[in-house]
PASEBA-1860 file (N, C-alpha, C; in nm, 3 decimals):
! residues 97
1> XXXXXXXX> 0.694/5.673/-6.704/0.786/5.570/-6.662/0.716/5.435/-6.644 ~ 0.586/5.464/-6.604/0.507/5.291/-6.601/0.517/5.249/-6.714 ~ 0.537/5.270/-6.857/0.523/5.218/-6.966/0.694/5.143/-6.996 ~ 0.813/5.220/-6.947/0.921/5.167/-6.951/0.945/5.060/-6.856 ~ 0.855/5.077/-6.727/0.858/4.965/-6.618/0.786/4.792/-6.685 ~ 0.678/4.854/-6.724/0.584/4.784/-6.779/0.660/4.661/-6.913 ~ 0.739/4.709/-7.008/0.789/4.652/-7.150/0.875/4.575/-7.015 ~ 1.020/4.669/-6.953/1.094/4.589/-6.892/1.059/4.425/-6.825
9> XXXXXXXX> 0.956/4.485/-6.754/0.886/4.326/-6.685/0.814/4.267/-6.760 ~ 0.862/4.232/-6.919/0.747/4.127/-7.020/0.888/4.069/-7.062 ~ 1.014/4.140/-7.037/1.100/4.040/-7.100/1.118/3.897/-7.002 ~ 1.137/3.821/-7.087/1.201/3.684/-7.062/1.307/3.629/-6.980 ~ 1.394/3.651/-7.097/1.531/3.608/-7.074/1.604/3.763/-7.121 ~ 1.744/3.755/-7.050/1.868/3.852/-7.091/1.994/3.790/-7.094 ~ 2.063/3.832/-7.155/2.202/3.813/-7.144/2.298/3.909/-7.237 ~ 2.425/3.888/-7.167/2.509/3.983/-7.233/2.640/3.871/-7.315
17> XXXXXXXX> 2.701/3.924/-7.413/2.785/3.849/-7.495/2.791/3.868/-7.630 ~ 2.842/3.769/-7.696/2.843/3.767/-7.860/2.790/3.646/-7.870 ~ 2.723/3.628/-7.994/2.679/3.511/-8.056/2.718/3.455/-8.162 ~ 2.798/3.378/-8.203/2.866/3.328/-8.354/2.820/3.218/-8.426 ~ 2.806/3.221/-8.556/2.800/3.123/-8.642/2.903/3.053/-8.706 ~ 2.967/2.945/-8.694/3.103/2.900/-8.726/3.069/2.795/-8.815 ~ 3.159/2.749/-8.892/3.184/2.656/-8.988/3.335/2.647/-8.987 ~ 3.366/2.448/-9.013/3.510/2.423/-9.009/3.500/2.289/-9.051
25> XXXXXXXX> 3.607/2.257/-9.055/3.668/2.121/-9.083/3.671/2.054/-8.968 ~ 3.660/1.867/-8.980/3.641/1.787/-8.895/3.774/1.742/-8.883 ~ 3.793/1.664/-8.806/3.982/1.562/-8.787/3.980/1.454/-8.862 ~ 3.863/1.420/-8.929/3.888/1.285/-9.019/3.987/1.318/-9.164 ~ 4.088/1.220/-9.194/4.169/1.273/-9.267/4.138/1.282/-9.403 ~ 4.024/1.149/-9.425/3.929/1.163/-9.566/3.821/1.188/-9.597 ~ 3.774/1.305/-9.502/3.684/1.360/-9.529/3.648/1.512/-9.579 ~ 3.528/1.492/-9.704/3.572/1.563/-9.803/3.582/1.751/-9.752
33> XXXXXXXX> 3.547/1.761/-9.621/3.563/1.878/-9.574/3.718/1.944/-9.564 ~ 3.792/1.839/-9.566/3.982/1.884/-9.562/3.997/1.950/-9.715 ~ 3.928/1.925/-9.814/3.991/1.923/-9.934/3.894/2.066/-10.005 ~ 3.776/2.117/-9.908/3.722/2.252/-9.976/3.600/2.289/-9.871 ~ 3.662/2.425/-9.888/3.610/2.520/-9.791/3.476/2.501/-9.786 ~ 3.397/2.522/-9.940/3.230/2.470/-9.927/3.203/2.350/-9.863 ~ 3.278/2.203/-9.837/3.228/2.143/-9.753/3.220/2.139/-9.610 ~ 3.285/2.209/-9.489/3.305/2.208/-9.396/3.140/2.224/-9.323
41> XXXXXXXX> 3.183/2.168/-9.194/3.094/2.088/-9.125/3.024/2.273/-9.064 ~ 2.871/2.211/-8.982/2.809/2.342/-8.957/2.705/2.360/-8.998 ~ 2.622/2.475/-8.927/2.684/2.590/-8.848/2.701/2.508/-8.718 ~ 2.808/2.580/-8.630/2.837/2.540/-8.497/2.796/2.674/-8.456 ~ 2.737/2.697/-8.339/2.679/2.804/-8.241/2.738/2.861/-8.132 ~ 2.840/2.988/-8.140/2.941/2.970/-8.016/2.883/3.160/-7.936 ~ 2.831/3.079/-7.854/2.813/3.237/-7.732/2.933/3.207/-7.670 ~ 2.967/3.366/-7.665/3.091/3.417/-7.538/3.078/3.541/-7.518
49> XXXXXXXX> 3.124/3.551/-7.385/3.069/3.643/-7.266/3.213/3.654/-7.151 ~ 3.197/3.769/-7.066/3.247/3.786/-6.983/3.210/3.758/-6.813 ~ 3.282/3.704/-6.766/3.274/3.649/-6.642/3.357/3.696/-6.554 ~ 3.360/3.765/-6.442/3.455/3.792/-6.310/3.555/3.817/-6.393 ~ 3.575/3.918/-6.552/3.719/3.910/-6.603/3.774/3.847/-6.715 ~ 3.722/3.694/-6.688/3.728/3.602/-6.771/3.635/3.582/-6.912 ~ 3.693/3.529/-7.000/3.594/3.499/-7.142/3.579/3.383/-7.126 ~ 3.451/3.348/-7.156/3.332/3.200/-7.088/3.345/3.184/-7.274
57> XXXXXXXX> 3.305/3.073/-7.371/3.315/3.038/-7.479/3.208/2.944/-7.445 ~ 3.118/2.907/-7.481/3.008/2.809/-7.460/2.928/2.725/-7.635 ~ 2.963/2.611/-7.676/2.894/2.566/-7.774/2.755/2.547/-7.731 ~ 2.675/2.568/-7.854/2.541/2.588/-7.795/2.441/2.525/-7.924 ~ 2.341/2.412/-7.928/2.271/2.386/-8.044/2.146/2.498/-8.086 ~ 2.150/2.440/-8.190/2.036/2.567/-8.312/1.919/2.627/-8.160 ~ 1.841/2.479/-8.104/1.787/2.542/-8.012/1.820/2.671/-7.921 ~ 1.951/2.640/-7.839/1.968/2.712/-7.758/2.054/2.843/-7.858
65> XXXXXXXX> 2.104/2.839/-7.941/2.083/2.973/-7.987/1.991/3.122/-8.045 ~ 1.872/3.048/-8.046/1.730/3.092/-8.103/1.733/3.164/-7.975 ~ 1.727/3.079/-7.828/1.669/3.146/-7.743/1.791/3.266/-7.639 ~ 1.940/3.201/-7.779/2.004/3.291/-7.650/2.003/3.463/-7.748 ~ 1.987/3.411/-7.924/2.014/3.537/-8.002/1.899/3.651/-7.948 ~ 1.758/3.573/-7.898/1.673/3.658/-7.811/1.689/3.742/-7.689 ~ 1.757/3.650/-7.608/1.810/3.722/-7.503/1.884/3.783/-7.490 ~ 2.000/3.813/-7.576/2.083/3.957/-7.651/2.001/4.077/-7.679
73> XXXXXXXX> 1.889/4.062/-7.800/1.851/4.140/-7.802/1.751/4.178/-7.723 ~ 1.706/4.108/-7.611/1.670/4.192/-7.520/1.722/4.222/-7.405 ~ 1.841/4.238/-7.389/1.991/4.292/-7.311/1.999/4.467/-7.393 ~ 1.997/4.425/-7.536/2.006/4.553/-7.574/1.880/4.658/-7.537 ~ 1.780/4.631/-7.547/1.615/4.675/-7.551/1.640/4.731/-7.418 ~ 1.675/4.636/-7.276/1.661/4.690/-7.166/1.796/4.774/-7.113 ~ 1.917/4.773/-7.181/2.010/4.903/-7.226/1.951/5.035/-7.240 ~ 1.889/5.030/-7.311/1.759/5.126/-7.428/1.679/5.196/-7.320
81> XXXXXXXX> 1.606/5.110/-7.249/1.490/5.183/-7.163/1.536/5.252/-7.039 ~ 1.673/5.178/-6.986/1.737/5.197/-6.904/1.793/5.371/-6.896 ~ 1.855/5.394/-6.996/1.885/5.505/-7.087/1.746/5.604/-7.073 ~ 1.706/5.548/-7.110/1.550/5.656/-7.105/1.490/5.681/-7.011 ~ 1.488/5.613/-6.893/1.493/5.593/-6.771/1.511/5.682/-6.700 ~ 1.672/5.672/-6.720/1.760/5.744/-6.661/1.741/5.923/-6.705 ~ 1.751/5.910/-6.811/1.718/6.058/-6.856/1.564/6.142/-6.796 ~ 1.478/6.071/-6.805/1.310/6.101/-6.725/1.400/6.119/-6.588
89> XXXXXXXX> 1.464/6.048/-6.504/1.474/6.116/-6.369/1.556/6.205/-6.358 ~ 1.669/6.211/-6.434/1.701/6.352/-6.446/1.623/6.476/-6.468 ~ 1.557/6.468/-6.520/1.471/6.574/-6.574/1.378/6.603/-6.461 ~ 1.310/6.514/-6.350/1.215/6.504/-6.305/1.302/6.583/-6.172 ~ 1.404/6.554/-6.123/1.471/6.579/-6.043/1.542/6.747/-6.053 ~ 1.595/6.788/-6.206/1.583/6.924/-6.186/1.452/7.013/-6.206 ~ 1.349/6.958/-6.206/1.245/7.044/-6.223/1.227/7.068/-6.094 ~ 1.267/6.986/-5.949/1.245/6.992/-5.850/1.307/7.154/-5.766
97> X> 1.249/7.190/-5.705/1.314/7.310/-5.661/1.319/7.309/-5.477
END
């Protein structure tokens, strides 16, 4: 278990959510993005997540998506160990007599 304790406390950052890559059209009426799909503006960066219930939608630049697509996957990683975790004390606990 020190080795699952150990990875856990090197992560960074976490978070839970989705991460999206979007592309769209702007409101200008002559611009050449209204008139074809290959021009539309982008990527736009949209994390959303759950809150007290609620869905949070947050635009986010290239930066802060680098560091949030990281912190997903290590939401998942510490899912993972958690899991494994959990299973070692089970085990440890019926061996107990």
């Amino acid at each position: 278990m020190d080795s699952i304790k150990k990875h856990i406390n090197e992560l960074e950052y976490i978070l839970v959510g989705t991460l999206s890559k979007r592309y769209g059209p702007c409101g200008k009426k002559n611009c050449r993005c209204r008139k074809n799909k290959n021009n539309w503006h982008g990527p736009y960066y949209i994390w959303t997540r759950k809150e007290k219930g609620k869905t949070i939608t947050k635009s986010l630049s290239k930066e802060q998506a680098i560091m949030c697509k990281k912190a997903l996957k290590n939401m998942k990683y510490l899912q993972n160990e958690i899991e494994q975790w959990k299973m070692k004390s089970v085990k440890a606990i019926e061996k107990v007599r």
